[in-house]
N, C-alpha and C positions, 0 to 999 in steps of 0.2 A: 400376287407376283410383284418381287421390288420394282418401284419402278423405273433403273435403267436397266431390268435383269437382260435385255435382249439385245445392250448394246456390242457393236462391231469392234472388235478389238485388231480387225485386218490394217488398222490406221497407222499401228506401232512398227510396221513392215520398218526397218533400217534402209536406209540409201545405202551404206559403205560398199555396194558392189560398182557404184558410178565412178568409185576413186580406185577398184583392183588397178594394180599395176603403176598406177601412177609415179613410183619410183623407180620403174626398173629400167629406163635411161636415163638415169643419173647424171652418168660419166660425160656425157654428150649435150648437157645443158649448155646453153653461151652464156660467156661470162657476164651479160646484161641483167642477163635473169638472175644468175646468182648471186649480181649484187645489190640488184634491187631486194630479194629476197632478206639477205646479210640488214639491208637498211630497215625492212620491216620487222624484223626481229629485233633491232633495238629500240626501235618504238613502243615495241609489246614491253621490252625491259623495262626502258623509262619509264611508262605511265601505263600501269597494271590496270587489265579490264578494261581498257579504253581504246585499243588497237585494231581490233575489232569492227566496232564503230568506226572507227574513222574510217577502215576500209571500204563501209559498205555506203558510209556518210558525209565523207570529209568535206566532199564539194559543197555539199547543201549546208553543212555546220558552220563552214567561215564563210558562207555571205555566198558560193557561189565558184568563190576563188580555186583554180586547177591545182594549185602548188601549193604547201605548205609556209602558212607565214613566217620568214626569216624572225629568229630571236630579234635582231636589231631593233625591228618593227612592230616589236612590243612596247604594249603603254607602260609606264614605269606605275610599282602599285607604291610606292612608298607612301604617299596620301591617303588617307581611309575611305573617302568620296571613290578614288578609281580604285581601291579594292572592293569596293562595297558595288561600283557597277560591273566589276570583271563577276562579281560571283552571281550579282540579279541576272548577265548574260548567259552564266554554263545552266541557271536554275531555269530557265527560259527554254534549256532542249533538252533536258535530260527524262527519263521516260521511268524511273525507278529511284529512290533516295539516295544521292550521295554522301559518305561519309565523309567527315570533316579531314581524314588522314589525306584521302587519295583528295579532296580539291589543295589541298596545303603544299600537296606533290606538283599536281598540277601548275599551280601558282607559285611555285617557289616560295613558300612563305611559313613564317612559326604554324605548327598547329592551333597554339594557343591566339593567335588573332585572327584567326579564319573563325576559328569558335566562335573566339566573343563578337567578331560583326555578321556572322550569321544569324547570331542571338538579338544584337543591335537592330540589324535588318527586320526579325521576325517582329520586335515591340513597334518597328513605328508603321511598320502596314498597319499593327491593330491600333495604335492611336491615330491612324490618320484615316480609318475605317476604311480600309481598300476592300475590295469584292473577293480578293483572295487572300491565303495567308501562309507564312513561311514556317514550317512543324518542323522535326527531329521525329523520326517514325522510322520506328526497322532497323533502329541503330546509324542514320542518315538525316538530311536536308532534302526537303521537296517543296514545291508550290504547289498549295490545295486550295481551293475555293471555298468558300467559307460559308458553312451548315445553313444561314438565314435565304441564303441563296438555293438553296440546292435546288426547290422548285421548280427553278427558270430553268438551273445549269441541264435536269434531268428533263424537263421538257425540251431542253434545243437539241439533248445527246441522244436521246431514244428517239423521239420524232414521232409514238403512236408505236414504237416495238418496245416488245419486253424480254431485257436482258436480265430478270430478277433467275435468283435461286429460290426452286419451291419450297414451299413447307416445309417437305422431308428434310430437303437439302438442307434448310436452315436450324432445322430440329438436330441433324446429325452434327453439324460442324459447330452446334451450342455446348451438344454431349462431349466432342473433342475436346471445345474449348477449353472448357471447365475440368474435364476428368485425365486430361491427359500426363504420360502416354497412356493411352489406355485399346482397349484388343478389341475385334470386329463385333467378338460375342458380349462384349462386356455393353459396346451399346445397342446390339441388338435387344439385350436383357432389358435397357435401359427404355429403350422407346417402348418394347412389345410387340418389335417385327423387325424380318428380315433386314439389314443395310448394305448388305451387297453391292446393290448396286447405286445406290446413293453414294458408298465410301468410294468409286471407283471414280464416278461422278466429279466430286471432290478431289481428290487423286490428280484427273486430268486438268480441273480447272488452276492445278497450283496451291489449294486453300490447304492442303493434309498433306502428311510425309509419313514415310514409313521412319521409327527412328530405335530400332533393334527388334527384338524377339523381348516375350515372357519367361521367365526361367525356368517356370512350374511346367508351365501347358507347352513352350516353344511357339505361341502363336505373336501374330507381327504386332507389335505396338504401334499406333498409331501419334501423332501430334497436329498442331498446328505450323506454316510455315512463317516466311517475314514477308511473303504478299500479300497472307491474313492480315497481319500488323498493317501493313501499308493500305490496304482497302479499310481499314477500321481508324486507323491514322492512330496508330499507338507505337508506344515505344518497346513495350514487352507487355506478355501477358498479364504482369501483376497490376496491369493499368483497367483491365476490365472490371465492370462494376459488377460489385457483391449482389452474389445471386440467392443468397438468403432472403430478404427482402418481395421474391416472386415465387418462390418454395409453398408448393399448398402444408396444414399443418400435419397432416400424418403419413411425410413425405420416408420420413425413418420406417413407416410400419412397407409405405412401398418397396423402397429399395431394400427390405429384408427380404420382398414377398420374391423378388426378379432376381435376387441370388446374390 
């Protein structure tokens, strides 16, 4: 039996019935709310993806503070010193790689020197040997900790639990890696048993995406996503190391034998 084949799929239940109706006094809103509203909507325009956030965040992201901090009361970046600490501060909360467009948005500033002192930034962590380091992963900027560590990092984060993916798990989202897009059967063929429910597994956790159908068969092709990327700390897949090198030698007579 796979083995997540018995898991509960009653999880995917939708909420949208908590919001029925919530429009249909409209007309009878006061004007507070719809202008608070009006203000929150141009903050989702301004700064794409990050509206959100701040909604759920804002207090805790600026120190604390209720209200939004006045332009005025912005530090000026013209120096590279205070661009260079405006971005170590956004890299300090952000929970997913930021692209170098939306911090440039963020910051009012050229793309092209958001770049280069994110770049700046990433060489003198590693020349000054910090515990952590500054990558481009996922088509983004993140702070990651840095591999000779990981040890300690995984002993203080686990604590005696284990959040590892099994075998399967790791055997299927290899066959992804490597063979994608590629179909359910095609790495069933590949391991020698059912993936069902390993691919579903994978699916929830974020690692695989559904990314069209086959044309022959009509069945769903599968990929990798960019929080693959980001847990593997790559920039695309053409970064993954060549996998000839662990290939047993009559691996051609295999994968004729699996179809």
């Amino acid at each position: 039996m796979p083995e997540d084949a018995g898991q509960d799929d009653d999880d995917d239940v939708s909420d949208d019935d908590d919001f029925a109706g919530a429009g249909a006094d409209d007309d009878d809103e006061p004007r507070e709310a719809a202008a608070e509203r009006s203000e929150g909507a141009a903050v989702a325009a301004a700064v794409p993806g990050q509206a959100s956030r701040q909604a759920r965040d804002g207090a805790a992201a600026v120190g604390g503070a209720a209200t939004r901090t006045n332009d005025d009361d912005l530090p000026g970046l013209s120096d590279d010193a205070e661009l260079a600490a405006a971005l170590e501060a956004i890299m300090l909360v952000v929970d997913e790689p930021v692209a170098e467009m939306q911090l440039a948005q963020i910051l009012e500033q050229p793309t092209e020197r958001v770049g280069a002192m994110l770049e700046d930034l990433s060489a003198r962590y590693t020349a000054a040997g910090h515990g952590f380091d500054l990558r481009r992963v996922a088509g983004g900027w993140r702070l990651y900790t840095r591999p000779e560590y990981a040890a300690y990092v995984e002993r203080f984060v686990l604590d005696g639990q284990s959040v590892r993916l099994t075998q399967a798990a790791l055997e299927t989202l290899a066959v992804v890696a490597y063979k994608q897009p590629v179909t359910r059967s095609r790495i069933s063929a590949i391991r020698g048993v059912n993936c069902d429910g390993v691919m579903r597994t994978l699916v929830t956790r974020g690692l695989i995406e559904e990314c069209g159908t086959e044309s022959e068969t009509g069945a769903h092709l599968y990929r990798t996503t960019a929080l693959f990327l980001e847990k593997l700390g790559l920039n695309s897949v053409d970064q993954l190391p060549p996998l000839a090198p662990f290939l047993p030698d009559d691996v051609e007579e295999v994968l004729d034998a699996s179809g």
